[in-house]
Each structure stands twice: as structure tokens, then as C-alpha cells.
C-alpha positions as CSV (number, residue, x, y, z in Angstrom):
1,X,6.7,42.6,17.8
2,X,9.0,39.8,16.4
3,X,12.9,40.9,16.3
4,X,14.5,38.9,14.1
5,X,18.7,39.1,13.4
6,X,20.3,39.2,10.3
7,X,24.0,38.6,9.5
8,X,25.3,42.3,8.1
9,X,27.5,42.0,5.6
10,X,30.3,44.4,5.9
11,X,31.8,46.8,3.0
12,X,33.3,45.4,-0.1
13,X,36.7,46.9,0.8
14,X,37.3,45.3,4.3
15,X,35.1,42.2,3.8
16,X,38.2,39.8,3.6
17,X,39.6,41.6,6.3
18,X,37.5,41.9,8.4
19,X,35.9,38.5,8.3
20,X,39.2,36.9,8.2
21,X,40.1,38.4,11.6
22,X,36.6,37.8,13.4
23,X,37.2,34.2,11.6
24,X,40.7,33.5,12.8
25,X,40.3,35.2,16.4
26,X,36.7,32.8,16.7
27,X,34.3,35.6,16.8
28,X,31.1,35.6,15.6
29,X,29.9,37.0,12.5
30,X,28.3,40.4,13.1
31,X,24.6,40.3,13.5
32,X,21.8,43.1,13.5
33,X,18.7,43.7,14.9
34,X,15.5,44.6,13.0
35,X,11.8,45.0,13.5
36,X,10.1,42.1,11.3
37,X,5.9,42.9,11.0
38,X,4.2,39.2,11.6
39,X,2.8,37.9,8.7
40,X,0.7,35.5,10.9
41,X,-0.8,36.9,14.4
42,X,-3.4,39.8,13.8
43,X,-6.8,40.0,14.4
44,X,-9.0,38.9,11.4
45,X,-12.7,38.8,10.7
46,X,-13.2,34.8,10.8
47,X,-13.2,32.3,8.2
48,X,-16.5,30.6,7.2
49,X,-15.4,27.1,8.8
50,X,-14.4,28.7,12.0
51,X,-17.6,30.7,12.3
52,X,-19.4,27.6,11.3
53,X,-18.1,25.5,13.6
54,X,-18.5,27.6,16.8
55,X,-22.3,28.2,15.7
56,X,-22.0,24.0,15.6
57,X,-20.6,24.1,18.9
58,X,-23.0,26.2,20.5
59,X,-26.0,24.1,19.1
60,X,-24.2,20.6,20.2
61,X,-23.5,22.1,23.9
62,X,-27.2,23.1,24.4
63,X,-28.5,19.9,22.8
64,X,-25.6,17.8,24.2
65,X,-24.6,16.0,21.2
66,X,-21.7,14.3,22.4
67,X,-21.0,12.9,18.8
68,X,-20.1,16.4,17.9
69,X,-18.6,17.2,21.2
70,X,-16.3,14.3,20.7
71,X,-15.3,15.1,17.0
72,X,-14.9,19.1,18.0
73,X,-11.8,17.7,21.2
74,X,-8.6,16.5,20.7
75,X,-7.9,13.0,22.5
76,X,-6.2,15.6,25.1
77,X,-6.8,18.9,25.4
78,X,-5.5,21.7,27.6
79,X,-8.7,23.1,29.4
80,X,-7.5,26.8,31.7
81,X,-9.6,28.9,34.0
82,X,-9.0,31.6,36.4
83,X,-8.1,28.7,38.9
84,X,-5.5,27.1,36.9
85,X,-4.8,25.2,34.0
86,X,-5.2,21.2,33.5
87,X,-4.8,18.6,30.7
88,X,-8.3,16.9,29.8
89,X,-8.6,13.1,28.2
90,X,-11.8,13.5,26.2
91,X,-13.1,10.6,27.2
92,X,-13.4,12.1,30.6
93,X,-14.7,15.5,29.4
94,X,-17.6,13.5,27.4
95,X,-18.5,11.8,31.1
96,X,-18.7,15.1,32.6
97,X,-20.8,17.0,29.6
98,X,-24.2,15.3,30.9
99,X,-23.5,16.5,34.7
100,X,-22.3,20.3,33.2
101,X,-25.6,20.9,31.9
102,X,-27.7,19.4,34.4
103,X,-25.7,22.2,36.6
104,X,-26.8,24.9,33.9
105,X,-30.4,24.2,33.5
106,X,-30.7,23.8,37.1
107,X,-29.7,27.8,37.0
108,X,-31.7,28.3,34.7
109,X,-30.0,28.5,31.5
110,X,-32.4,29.2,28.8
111,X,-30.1,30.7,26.5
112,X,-27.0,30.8,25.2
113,X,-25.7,32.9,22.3
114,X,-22.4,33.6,20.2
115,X,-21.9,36.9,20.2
116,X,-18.7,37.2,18.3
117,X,-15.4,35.9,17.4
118,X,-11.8,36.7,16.6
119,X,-9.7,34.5,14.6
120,X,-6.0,35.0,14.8
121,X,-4.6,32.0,12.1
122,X,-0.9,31.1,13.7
123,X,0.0,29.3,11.1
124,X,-1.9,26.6,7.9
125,X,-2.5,24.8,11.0
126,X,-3.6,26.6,13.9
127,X,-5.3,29.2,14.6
128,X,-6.9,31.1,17.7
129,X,-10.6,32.3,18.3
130,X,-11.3,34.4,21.0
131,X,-15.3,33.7,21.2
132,X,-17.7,36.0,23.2
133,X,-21.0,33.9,24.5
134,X,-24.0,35.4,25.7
135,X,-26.0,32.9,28.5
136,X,-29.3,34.2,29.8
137,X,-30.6,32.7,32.8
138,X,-34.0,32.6,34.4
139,X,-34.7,31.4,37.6
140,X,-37.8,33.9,38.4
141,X,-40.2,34.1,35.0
142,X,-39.6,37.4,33.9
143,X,-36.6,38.5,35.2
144,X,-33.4,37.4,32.8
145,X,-30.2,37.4,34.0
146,X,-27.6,37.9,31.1
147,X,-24.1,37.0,31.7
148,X,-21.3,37.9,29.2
149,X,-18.2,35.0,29.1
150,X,-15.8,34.8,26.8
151,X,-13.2,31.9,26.2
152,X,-10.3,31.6,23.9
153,X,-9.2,28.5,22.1
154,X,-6.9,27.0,20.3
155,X,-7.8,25.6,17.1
156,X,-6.4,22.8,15.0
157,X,-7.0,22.1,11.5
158,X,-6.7,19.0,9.3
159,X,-8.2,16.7,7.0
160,X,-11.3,16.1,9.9
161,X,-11.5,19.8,10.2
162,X,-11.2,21.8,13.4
163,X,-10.4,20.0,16.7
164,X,-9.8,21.9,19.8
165,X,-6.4,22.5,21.3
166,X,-6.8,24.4,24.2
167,X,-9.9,26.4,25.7
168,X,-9.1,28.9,28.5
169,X,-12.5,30.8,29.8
170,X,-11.5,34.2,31.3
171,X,-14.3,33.7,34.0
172,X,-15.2,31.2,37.1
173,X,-18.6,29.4,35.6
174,X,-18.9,27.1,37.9
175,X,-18.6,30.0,40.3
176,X,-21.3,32.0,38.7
177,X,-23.6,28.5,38.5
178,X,-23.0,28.3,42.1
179,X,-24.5,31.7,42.8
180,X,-27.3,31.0,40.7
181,X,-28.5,28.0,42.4
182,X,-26.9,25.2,40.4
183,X,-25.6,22.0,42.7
């Protein structure tokens, strides 16, 4: 909750008074504390555009277009995991697409799916989108493994449309890939 001070005003009979002294002894003018409900900051079924372009995202990850891959980045991002937190040039995130997917197929991704997503605009700029993915692996015919992930990111918009920001995944893939047999 955002708390948010506002200058009280005191009563018409002492005002001059009152404010005179605090003036002339170098006090402070009075100040109160209220509760102020965000405008900005709740939960909010997503906009077309953001739902559009995660559905774009999951299509260019599992096809690896790197056109949109390199459109979707900032030049720098933030990228944060459960190990820590590092700034990415995109440049070097574009060289390392190719080697990320080899890793998936080679545990047997065969799937992946958006689930859902939470948009929580921050302001006419930003916004954040907690997404929920869905990858189903199959290393045996017959026998899926599902995995739920989820990863939040920080959105910007402008005149291009939506670049990320930030993407912090709340699991270890590379963990999990590890486990499943990827190199």
C-alpha cells in the first residue's frame, strides 16, 4: 500500500499563528499520513498486444526466429534466476538461442505451451506479465513429462511495441534440462 503525505492545513483561527511560529522557529510545515489506493499496480486480465506478443514469443522460441527474438529484447536486458541476477547484451543472448534449444530438444521438448498471464501495467510505459508455460517433454515414447515454469517480465512499450526489460524465471531450467538428459 502506497502512504503518501500531505501538508495539513491548520484552522482558520490559528493559521497565521501557528504557521508564523513553525516559520520563524525553522520548523517544518505539519504533514499527515494517509493510505493512497494505487491507481497503477493490480492484477488485470491482459491487453490484446501483451497476449499477442507472448503467443509470438512462444512460437519464435520453438521455431527459433531470432528476427523476432531480437525485436522482442532490449539492447540490454536484466535476465534473474534462482542463482542470481545478470545484465544480458542481446547480441550475446541471440548467440546463445541456437545452443538453448539444442539443450531442450535433446530432453526432449516437444511442447511448450502458454498457460496464462498476468499483466500488471506500471505505468503508459511499462508494464509486468507474470507468464505461466507449460513444456512437455518426451524422452521414452509414451510417457510425457509435463513441467510447469513460470517467469515474470518486465515489459516496455513504444512506438516498435513491446521490448523486454527484465525476465526473472522462478525455476533452475537448466537444472531441470540437466536431469532430463540435455548436455
Amino acid at each position: 500500500m502506497a502512504v503518501r503525505l500531505r501538508r495539513l492545513e491548520p484552522d482558520r483561527a490559528d493559521r497565521l499563528g501557528d504557521a508564523r511560529r513553525r516559520q520563524r522557529a525553522g520548523c517544518a510545515p505539519r504533514y499527515e499520513r494517509r493510505s493512497v489506493i494505487p491507481q497503477r499496480g493490480s492484477v488485470s486480465e491482459p491487453r490484446k498486444s501483451v497476449r499477442d506478443f507472448f503467443e509470438a514469443y512462444a512460437r519464435a522460441t520453438a521455431s527459433l526466429d531470432t528476427a523476432f527474438l531480437e525485436a522482442a529484447y532490449a539492447d540490454t536486458f536484466m535476465f534473474a534466476g534462482p542463482s542470481g541476477a545478470m545484465t544480458v547484451r542481446r547480441d550475446d543472448f541471440l548467440r546463445v538461442v541456437p545452443r538453448r534449444k539444442a539443450a531442450f530438444d535433446a530432453a526432449g521438448l516437444t511442447a511448450t505451451e502458454l498457460r496464462s498471464i498476468e499483466e500488471t501495467p506500471l505505468d503508459e510505459h511499462y508494464v509486468q506479465v507474470k507468464a505461466h508455460w507449460t513444456f512437455r517433454f518426451e524422452k521414452e515414447r509414451g510417457r510425457p513429462i509435463v513441467e510447469p515454469a513460470a517467469a515474470t517480465y518486465i515489459l516496455r512499450r513504444d512506438e516498435r511495441g513491446l521490448r523486454i526489460l527484465c525476465q526473472i524465471d522462478h525455476q533452475d531450467l537448466t537444472r531441470r534440462l540437466q536431469e532430463l538428459g540435455a548436455p
